[in-house]
Backbone as CSV, one residue per row, in Angstrom:
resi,resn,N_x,N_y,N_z,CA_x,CA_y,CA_z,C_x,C_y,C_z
1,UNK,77.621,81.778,152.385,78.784,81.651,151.500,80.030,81.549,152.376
2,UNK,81.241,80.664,152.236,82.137,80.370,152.943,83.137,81.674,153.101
3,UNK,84.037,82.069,153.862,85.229,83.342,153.761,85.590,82.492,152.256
4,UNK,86.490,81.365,152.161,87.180,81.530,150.690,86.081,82.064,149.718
5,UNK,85.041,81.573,149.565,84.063,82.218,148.437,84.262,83.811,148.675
6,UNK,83.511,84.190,149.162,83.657,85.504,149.849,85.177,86.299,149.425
7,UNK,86.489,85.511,149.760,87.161,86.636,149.343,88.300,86.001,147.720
8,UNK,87.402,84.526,146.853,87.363,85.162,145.640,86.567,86.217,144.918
9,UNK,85.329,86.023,145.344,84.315,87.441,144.713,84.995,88.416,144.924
10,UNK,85.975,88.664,145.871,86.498,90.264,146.186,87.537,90.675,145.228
11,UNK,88.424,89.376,144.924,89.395,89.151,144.359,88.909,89.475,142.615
12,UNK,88.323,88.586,142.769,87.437,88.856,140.636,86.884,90.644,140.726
13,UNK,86.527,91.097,141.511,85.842,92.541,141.339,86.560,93.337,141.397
14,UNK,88.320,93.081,142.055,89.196,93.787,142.120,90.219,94.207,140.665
15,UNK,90.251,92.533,140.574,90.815,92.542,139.199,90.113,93.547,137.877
16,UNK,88.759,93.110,137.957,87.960,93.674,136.712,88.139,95.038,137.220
17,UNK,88.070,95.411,137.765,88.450,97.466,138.900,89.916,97.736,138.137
18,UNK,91.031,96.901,138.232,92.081,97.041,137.703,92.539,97.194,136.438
19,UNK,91.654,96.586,135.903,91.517,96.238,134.261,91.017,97.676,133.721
20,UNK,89.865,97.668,134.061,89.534,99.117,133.476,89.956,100.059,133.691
21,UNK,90.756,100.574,134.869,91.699,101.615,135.257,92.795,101.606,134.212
22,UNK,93.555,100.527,133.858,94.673,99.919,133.061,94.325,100.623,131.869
23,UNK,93.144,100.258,131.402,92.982,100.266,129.581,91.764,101.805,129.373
24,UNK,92.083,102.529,130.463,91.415,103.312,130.195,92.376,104.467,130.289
25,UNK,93.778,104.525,130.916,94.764,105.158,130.209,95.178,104.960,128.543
26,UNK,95.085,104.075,128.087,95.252,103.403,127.000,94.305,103.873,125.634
27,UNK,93.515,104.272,126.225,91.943,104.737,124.779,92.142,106.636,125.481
28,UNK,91.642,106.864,126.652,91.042,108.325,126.656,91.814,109.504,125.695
29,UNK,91.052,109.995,124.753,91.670,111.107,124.083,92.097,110.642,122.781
30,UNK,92.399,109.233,122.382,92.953,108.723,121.544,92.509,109.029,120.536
31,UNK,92.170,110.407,120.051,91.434,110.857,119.096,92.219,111.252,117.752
32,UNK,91.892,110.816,116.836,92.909,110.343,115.600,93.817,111.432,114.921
33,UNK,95.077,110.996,114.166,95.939,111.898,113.847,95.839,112.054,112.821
34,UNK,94.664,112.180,112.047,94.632,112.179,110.597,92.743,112.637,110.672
35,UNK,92.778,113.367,109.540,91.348,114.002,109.153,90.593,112.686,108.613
36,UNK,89.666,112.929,109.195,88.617,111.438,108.496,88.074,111.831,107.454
37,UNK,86.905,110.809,106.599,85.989,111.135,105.581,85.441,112.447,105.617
38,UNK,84.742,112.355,104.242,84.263,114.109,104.470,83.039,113.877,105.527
39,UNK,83.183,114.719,105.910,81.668,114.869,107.262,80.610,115.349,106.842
40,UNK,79.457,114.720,106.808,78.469,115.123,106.395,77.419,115.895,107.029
41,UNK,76.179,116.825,106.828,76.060,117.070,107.771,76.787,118.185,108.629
42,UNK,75.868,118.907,109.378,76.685,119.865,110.027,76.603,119.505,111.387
43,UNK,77.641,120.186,112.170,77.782,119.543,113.418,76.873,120.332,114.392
44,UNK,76.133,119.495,115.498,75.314,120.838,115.660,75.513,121.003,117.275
45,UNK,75.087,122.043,117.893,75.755,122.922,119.176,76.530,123.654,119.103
46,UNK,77.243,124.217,120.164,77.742,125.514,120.115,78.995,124.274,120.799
47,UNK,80.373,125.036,120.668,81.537,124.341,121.375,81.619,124.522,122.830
48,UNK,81.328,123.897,123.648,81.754,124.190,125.409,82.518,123.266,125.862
49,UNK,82.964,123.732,127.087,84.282,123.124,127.853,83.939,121.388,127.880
50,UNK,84.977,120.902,127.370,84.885,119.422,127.631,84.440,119.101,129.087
51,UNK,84.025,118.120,128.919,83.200,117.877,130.139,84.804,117.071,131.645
52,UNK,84.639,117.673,132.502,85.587,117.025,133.652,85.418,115.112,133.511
53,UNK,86.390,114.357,133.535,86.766,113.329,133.668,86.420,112.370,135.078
54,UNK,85.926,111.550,135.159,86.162,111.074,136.770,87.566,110.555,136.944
55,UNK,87.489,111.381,138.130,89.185,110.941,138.899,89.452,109.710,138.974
56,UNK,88.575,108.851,139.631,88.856,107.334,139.256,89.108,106.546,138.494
57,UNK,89.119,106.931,137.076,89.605,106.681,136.178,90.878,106.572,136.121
58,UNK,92.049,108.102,136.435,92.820,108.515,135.952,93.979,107.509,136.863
59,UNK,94.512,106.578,135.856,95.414,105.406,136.211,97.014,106.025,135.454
60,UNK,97.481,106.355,136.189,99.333,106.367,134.946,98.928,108.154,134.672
61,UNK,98.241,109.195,134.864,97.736,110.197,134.329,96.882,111.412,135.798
62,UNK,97.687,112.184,136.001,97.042,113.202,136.785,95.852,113.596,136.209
63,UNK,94.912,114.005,136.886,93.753,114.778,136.726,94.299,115.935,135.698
64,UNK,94.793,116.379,135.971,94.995,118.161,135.626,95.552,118.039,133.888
65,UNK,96.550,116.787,133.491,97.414,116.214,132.739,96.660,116.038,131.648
66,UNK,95.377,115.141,132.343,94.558,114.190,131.334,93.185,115.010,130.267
67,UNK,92.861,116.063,131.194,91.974,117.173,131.278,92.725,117.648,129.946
68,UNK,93.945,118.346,130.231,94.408,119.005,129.242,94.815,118.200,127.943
69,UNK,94.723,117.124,128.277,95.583,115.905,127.035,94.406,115.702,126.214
70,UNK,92.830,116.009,127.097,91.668,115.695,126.169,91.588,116.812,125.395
71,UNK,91.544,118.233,125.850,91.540,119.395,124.741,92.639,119.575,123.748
72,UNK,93.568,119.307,123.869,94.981,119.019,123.015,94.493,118.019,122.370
73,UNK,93.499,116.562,122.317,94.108,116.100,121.491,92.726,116.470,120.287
74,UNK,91.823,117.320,120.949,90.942,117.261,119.961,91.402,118.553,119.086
75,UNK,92.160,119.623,119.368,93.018,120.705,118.749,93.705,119.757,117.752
76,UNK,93.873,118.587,117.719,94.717,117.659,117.181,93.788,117.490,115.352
77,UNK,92.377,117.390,115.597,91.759,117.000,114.722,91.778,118.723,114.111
78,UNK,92.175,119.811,114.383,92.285,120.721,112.883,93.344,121.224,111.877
79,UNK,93.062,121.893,111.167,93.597,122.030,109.939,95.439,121.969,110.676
80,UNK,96.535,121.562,109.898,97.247,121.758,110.543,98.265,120.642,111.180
81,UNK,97.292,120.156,111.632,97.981,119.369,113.202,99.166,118.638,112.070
82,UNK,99.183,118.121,111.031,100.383,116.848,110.125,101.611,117.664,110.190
83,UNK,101.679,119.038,110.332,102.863,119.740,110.126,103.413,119.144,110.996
84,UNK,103.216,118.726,112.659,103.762,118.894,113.669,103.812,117.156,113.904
85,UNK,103.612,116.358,112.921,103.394,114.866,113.421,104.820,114.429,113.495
86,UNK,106.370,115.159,112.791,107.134,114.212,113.264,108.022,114.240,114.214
87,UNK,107.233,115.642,115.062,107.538,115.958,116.680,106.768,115.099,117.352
88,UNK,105.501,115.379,117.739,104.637,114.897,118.405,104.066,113.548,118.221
89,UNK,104.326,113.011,117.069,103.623,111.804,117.059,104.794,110.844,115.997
90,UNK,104.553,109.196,116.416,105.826,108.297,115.991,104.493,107.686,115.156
91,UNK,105.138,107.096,114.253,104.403,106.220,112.919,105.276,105.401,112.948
92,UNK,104.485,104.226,112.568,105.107,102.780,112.141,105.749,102.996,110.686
93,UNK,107.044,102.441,110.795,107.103,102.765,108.991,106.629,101.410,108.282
94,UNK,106.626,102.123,106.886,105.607,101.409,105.841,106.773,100.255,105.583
95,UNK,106.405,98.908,105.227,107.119,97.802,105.324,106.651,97.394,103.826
96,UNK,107.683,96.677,102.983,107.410,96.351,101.538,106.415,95.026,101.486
97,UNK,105.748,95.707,100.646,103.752,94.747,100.551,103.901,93.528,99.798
98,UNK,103.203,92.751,100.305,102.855,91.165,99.290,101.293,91.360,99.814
99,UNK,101.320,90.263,98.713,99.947,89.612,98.557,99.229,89.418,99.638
100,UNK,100.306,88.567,100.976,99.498,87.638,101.769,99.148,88.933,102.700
101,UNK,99.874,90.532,102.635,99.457,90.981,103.363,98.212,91.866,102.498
102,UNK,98.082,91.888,101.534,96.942,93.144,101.204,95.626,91.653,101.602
103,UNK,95.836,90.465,101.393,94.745,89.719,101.807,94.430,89.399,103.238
104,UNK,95.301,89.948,103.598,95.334,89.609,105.343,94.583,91.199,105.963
105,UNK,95.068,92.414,105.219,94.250,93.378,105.090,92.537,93.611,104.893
106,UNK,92.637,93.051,103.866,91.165,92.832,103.198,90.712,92.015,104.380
107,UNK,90.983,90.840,104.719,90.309,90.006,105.798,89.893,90.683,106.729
108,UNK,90.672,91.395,107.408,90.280,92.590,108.312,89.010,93.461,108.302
109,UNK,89.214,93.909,106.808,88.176,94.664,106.474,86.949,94.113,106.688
110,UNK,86.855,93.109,106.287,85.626,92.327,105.865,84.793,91.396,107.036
111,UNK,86.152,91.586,108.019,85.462,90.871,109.525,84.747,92.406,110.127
112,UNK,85.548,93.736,109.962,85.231,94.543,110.827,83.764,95.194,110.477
113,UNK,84.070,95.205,108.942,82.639,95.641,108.459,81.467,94.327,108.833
114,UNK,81.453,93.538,109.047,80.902,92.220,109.671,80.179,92.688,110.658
115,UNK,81.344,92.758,111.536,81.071,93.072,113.170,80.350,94.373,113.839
116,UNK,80.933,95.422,112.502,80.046,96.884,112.884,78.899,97.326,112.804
117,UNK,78.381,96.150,111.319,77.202,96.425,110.433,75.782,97.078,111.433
118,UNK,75.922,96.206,112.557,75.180,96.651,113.349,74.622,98.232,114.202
119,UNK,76.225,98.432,114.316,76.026,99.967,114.778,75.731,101.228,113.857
120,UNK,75.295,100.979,112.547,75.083,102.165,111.656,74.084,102.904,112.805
121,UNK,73.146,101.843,113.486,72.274,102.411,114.034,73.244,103.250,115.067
122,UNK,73.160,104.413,115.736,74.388,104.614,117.094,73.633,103.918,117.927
123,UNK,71.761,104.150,118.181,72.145,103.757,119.478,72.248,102.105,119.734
124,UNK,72.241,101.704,119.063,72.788,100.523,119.306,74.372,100.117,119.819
125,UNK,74.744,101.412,119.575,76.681,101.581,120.093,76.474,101.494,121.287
126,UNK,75.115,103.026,121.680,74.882,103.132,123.190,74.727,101.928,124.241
127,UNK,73.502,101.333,123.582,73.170,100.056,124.370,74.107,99.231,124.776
128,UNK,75.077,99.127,123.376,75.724,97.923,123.865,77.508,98.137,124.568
129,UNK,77.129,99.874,125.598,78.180,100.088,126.211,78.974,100.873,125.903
130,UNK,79.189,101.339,124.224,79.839,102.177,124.180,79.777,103.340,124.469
131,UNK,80.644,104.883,124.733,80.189,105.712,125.064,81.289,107.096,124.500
132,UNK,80.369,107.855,124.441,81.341,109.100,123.544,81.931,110.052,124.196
133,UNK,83.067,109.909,123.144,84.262,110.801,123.636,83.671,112.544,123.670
134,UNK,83.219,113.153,124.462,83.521,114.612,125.093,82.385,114.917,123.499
135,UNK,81.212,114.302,123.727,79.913,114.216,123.241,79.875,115.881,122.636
136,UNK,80.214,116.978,123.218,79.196,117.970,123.468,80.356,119.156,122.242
137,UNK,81.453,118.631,122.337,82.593,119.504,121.395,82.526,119.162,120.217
138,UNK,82.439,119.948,118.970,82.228,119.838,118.018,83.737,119.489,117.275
139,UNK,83.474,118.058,116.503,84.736,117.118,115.607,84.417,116.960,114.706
140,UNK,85.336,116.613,113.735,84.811,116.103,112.084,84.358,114.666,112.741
141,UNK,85.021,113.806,113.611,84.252,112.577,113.911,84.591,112.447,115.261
142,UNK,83.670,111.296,115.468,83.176,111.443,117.592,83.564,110.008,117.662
143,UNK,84.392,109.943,118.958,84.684,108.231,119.236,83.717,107.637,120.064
144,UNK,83.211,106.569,119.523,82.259,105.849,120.179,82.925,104.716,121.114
145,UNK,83.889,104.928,122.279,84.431,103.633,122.522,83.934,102.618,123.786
146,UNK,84.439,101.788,123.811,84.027,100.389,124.502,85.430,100.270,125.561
147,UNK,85.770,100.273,126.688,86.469,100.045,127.208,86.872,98.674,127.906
148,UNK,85.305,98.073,127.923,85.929,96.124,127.524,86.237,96.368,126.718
149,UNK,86.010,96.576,125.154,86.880,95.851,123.962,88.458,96.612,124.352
150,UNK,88.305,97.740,124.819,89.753,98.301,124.479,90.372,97.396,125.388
151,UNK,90.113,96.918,126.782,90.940,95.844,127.539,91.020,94.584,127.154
152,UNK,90.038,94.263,125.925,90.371,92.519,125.741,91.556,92.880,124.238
153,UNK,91.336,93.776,123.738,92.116,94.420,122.726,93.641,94.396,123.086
154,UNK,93.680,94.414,124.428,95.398,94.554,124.914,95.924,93.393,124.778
155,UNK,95.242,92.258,124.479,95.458,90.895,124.623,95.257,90.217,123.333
156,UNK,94.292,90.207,122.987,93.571,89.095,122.129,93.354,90.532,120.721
157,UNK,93.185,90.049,119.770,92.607,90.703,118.458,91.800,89.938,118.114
158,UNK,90.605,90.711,117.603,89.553,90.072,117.180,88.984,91.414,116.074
159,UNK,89.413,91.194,114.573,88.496,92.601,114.245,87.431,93.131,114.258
160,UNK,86.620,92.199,114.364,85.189,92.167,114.522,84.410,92.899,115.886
161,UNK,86.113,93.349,116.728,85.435,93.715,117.913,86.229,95.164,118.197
162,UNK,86.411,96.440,117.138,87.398,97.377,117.806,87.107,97.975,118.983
163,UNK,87.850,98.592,119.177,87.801,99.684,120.880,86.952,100.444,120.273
164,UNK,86.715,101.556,119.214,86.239,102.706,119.032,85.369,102.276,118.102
165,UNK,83.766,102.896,117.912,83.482,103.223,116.568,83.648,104.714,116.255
166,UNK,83.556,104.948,114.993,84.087,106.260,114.673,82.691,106.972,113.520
167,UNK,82.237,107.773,113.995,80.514,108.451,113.699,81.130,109.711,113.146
168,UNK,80.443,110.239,112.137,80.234,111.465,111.933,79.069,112.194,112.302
169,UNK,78.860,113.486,112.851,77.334,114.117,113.217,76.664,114.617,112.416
170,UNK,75.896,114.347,111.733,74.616,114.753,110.880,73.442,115.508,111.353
171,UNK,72.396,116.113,110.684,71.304,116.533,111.230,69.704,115.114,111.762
172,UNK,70.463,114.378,111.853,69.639,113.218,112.169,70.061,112.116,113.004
173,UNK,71.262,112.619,113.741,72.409,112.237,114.683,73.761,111.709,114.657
174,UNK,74.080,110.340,113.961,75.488,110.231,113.977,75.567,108.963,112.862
175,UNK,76.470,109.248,112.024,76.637,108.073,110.653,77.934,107.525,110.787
176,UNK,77.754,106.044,110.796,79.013,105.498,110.875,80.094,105.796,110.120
177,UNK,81.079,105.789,110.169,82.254,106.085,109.290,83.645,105.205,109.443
178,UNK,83.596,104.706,110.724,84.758,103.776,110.582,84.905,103.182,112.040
179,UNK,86.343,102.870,112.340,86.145,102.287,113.494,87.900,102.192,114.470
180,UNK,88.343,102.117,115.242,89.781,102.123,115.466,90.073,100.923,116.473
181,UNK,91.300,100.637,116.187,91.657,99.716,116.960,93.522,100.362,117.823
182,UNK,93.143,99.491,118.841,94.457,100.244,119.623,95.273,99.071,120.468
183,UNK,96.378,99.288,120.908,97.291,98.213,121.283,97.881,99.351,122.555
184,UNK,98.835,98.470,123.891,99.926,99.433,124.408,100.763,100.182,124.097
185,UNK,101.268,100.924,124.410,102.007,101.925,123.618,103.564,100.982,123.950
186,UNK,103.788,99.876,124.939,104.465,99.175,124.777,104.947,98.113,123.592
187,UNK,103.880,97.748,123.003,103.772,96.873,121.765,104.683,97.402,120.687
188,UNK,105.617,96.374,120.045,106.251,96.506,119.325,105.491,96.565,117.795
189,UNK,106.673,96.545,116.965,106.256,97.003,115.417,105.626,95.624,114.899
190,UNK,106.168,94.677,115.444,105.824,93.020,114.729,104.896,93.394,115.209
191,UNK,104.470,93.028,116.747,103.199,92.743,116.989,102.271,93.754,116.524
192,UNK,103.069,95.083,116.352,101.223,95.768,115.793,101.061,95.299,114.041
193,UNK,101.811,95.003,113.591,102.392,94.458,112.035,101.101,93.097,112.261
194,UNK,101.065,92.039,113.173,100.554,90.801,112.999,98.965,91.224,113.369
195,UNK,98.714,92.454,113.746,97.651,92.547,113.823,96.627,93.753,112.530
196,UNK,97.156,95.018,112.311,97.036,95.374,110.935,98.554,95.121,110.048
197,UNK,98.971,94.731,108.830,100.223,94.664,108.256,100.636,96.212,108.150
198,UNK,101.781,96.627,108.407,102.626,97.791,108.287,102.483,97.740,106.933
199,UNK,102.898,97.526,105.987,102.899,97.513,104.466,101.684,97.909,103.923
200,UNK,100.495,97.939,104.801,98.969,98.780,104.352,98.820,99.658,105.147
201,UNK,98.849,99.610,106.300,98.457,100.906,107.750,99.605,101.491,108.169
202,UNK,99.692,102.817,108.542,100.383,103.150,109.483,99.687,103.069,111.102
203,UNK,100.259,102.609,111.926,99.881,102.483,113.594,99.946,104.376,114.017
204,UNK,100.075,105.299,114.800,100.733,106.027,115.093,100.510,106.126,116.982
205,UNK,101.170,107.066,117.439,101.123,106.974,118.514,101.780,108.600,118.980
206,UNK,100.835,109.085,120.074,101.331,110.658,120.360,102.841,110.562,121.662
207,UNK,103.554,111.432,121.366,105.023,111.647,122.065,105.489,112.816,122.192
208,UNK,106.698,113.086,122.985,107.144,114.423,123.502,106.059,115.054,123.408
209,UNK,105.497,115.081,124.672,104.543,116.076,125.305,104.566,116.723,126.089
210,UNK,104.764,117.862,126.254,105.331,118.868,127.396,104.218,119.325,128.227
211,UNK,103.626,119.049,129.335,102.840,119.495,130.109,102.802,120.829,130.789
212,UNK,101.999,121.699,130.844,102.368,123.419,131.280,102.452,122.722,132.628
213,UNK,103.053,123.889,133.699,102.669,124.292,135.086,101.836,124.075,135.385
214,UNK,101.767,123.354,136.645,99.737,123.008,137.049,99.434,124.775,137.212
215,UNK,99.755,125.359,137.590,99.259,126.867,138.013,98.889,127.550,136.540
216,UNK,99.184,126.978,135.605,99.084,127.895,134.001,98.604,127.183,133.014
217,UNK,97.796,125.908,133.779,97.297,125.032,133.192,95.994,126.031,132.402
218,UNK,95.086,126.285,133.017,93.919,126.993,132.254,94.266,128.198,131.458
219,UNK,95.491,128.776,131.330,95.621,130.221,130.474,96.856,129.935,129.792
220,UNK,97.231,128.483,129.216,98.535,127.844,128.775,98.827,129.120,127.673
221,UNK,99.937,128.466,127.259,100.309,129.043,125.623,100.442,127.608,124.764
222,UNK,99.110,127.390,124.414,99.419,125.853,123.455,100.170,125.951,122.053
223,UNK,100.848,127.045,122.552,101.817,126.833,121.062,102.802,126.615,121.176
224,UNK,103.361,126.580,122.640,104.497,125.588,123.489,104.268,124.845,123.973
225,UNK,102.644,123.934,124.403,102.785,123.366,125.110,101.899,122.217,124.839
226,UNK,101.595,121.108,125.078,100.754,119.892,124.468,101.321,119.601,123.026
227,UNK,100.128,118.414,122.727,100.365,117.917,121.487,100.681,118.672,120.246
228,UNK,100.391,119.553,120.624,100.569,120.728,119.169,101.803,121.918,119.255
229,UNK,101.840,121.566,120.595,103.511,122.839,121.211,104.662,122.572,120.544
230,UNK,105.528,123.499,120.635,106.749,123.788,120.148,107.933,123.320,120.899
231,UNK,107.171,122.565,121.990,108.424,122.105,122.917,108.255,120.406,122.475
232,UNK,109.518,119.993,122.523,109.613,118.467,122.081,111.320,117.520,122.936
233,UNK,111.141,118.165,123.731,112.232,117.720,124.606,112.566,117.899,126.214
234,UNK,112.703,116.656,126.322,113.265,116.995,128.193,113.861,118.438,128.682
235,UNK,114.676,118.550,127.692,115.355,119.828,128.568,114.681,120.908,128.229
236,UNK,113.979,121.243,127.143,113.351,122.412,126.608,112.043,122.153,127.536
237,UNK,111.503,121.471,127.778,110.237,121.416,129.002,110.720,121.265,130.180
238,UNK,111.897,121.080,130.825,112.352,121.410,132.079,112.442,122.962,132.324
239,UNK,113.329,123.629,131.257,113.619,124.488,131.279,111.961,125.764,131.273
240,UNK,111.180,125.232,130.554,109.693,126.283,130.405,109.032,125.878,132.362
241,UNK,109.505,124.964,132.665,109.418,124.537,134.264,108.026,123.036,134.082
242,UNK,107.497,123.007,132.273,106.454,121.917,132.649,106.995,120.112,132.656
243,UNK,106.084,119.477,132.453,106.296,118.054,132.784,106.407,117.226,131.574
244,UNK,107.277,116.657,130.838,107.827,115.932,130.132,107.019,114.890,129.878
245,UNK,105.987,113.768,129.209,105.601,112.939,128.728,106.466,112.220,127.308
246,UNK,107.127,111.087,127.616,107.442,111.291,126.261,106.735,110.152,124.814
247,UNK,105.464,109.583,126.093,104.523,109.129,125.113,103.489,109.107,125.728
248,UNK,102.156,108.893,125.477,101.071,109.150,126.033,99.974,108.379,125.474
249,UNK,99.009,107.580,126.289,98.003,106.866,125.252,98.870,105.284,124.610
250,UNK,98.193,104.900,123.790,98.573,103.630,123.122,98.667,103.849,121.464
251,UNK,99.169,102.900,121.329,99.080,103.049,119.644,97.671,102.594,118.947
252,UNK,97.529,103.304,117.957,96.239,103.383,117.459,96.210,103.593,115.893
253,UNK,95.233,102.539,115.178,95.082,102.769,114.197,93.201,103.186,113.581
254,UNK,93.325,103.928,112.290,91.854,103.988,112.570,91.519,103.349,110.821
255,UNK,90.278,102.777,110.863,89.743,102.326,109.501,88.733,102.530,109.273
256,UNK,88.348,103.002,108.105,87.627,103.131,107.175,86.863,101.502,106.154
257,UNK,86.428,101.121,106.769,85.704,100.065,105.854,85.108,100.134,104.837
258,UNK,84.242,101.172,104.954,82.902,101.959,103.750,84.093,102.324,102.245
259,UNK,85.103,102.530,102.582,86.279,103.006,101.416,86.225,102.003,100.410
260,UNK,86.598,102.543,98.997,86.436,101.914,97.451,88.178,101.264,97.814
261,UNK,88.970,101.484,98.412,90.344,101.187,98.348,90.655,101.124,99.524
262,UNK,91.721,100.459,99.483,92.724,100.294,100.521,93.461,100.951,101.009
263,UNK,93.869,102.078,100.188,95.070,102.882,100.254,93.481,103.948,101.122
264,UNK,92.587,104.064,100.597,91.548,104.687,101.677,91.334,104.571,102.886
265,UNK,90.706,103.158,102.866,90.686,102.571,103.920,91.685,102.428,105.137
266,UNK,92.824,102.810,105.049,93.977,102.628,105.863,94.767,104.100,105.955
267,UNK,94.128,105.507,105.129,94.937,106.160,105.181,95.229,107.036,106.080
268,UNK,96.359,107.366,106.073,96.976,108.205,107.406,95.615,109.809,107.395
269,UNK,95.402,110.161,106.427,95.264,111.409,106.256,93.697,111.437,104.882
270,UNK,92.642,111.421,105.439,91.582,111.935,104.233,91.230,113.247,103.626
271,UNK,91.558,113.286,102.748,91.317,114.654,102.149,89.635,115.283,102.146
272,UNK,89.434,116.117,102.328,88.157,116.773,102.762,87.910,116.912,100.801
273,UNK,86.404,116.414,101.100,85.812,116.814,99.018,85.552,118.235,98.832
C-alpha cells in the first residue's frame, strides 16, 4: 500500500475516533426529564454503584464531573425532580399549532414506530450496537443508545433512526416503550422546531449545574449540588468553591409511539396509573 494510502486510512480512523468522542458528550446521562409510561413489571436487582465510565470517552467532561452527572441525572428520574425544572433544565416553548404541524408530527410517529418495530425484541437493540445506560441501577426506563445514530443525528434527521431506545424492565427482561432523539445543545429553537414541531413537543435540555469540589465529590450534599441542587448560579457555585456548568449534554426529546394521542406521545411528563 502506498504512504498516501497509508496515511488516508489513518486519517478516516482518526476522524471516526473524533466523532464518537464528540457525540458521546452529547447522549451520556441524557436520561429523561419527565416520568415515562407506567412501568410494568418490577425492576429486578438490588441498586449498586453505577458502573465507572471509560476515560476515553470523556470529550468536553472530566472524569470525576461525568461520573457524578450520571448519578444526578438518574436522581433526575424520581418523584420530584419537575419542581426544580425551571432552574435546572430550559424547555423549548410551546409555539401556536396548525395542521401541517400535528401532520408533520404524526409523520414522525409513524416513521419511528416503522423503524423501531424491530427492537420490541431488546436483543436485537443489543446486536445491532446499542447499549445500556448504567444497566445494573434500577429506573422506571433504561436507555438503549446507539452512538452512531446519536453522531449521524447531529447532522442529518432521520426518524426512523433515534439515538436512544427507551425499555421498561419486566420479569422477562425489557419492553419497548419509546424512543429519544437528541440534537447539540448548540442547536437553535427553529432547527429543533424543523425536526420535532415545538407546537407538539417540548425539546428540553439540563443547565446551571454546579459541580461539588473534586475532594467532596463522593460525600456531596446533592441538595446543593448537581442537577437537583439548590445552587443555580455562577456566583452561588463559586462561592460553595464548586464548578459552574451552565449546560450540559444536548437537547433531547423523548417519544412515546405506542400512545392513543399526541398530547401522550410527546408529553413532557406521564402520569404513573
Amino acid at each position: 500500500m502506498s504512504a498516501r494510502g497509508t496515511a488516508r486510512q489513518i486519517a478516516a480512523k482518526a476522524g471516526m475516533l473524533l466523532g464518537a468522542l464528540f457525540v458521546f458528550t452529547l447522549l451520556l446521562a441524557a436520561l429523561p426529564a419527565h416520568r415515562a409510561p407506567t412501568q410494568q413489571g418490577s425492576p429486578q436487582g438490588s441498586p449498586t454503584q453505577a458502573p465507572e465510565v471509560d476515560r476515553g470517552s470523556m470529550a468536553g467532561m472530566d472524569m470525576g464531573d461525568e461520573h457524578a452527572s450520571e448519578k444526578a441525572a438518574v436522581g433526575d428520574m424520581t418523584p420530584g425532580h419537575h419542581a426544580a425544572r425551571s432552574t435546572h433544565m430550559t424547555m423549548t416553548a410551546m409555539r401556536a399549532q396548525s395542521p401541517e404541524d400535528v401532520q408533520r408530527a404524526k409523520e414522525v410517529v409513524a416513521q419511528l414506530r416503522a423503524g423501531i418495530e424491530k427492537y420490541r425484541d431488546y436483543h436485537a437493540a443489543l446486536n445491532d450496537g446499542f447499549k445500556i445506560f448504567l444497566p445494573n441501577v434500577p429506573q422506571p426506563e433504561y436507555h438503549f443508545t446507539s452512538y452512531r445514530n446519536g453522531f449521524l443525528e447531529a447532522f442529518t434527521f432521520d426518524p426512523a433512526r433515534p439515538t436512544s431506545l427507551l425499555y421498561r424492565k419486566t420479569s422477562a427482561g425489557y419492553q419497548l416503550a419509546g424512543a429519544m432523539y437528541t440534537m447539540p445543545k448548540r442547536a437553535t429553537e427553529d432547527q429543533l422546531d424543523a425536526r420535532v414541531p415545538l407546537s407538539v413537543a417540548m425539546w428540553h435540555l439540563h443547565t446551571n449545574l454546579c459541580m461539588p469540589p473534586r475532594p467532596q465529590v463522593r460525600n456531596v450534599d446533592w441538595s446543593k449540588f448537581g442537577l437537583k441542587g439548590s445552587i443555580v448560579t455562577q456566583d452561588a457555585c463559586d462561592t460553595a468553591g464548586g464548578r459552574f456548568r451552565p449546560s450540559i449534554f444536548g437537547w433531547m426529546v423523548h417519544v412515546y409511539p405506542y400512545e392513543d394521542s399526541l398530547d401522550k406521545v410527546f408529553a413532557m411528563q406521564h402520569h404513573m396509573d
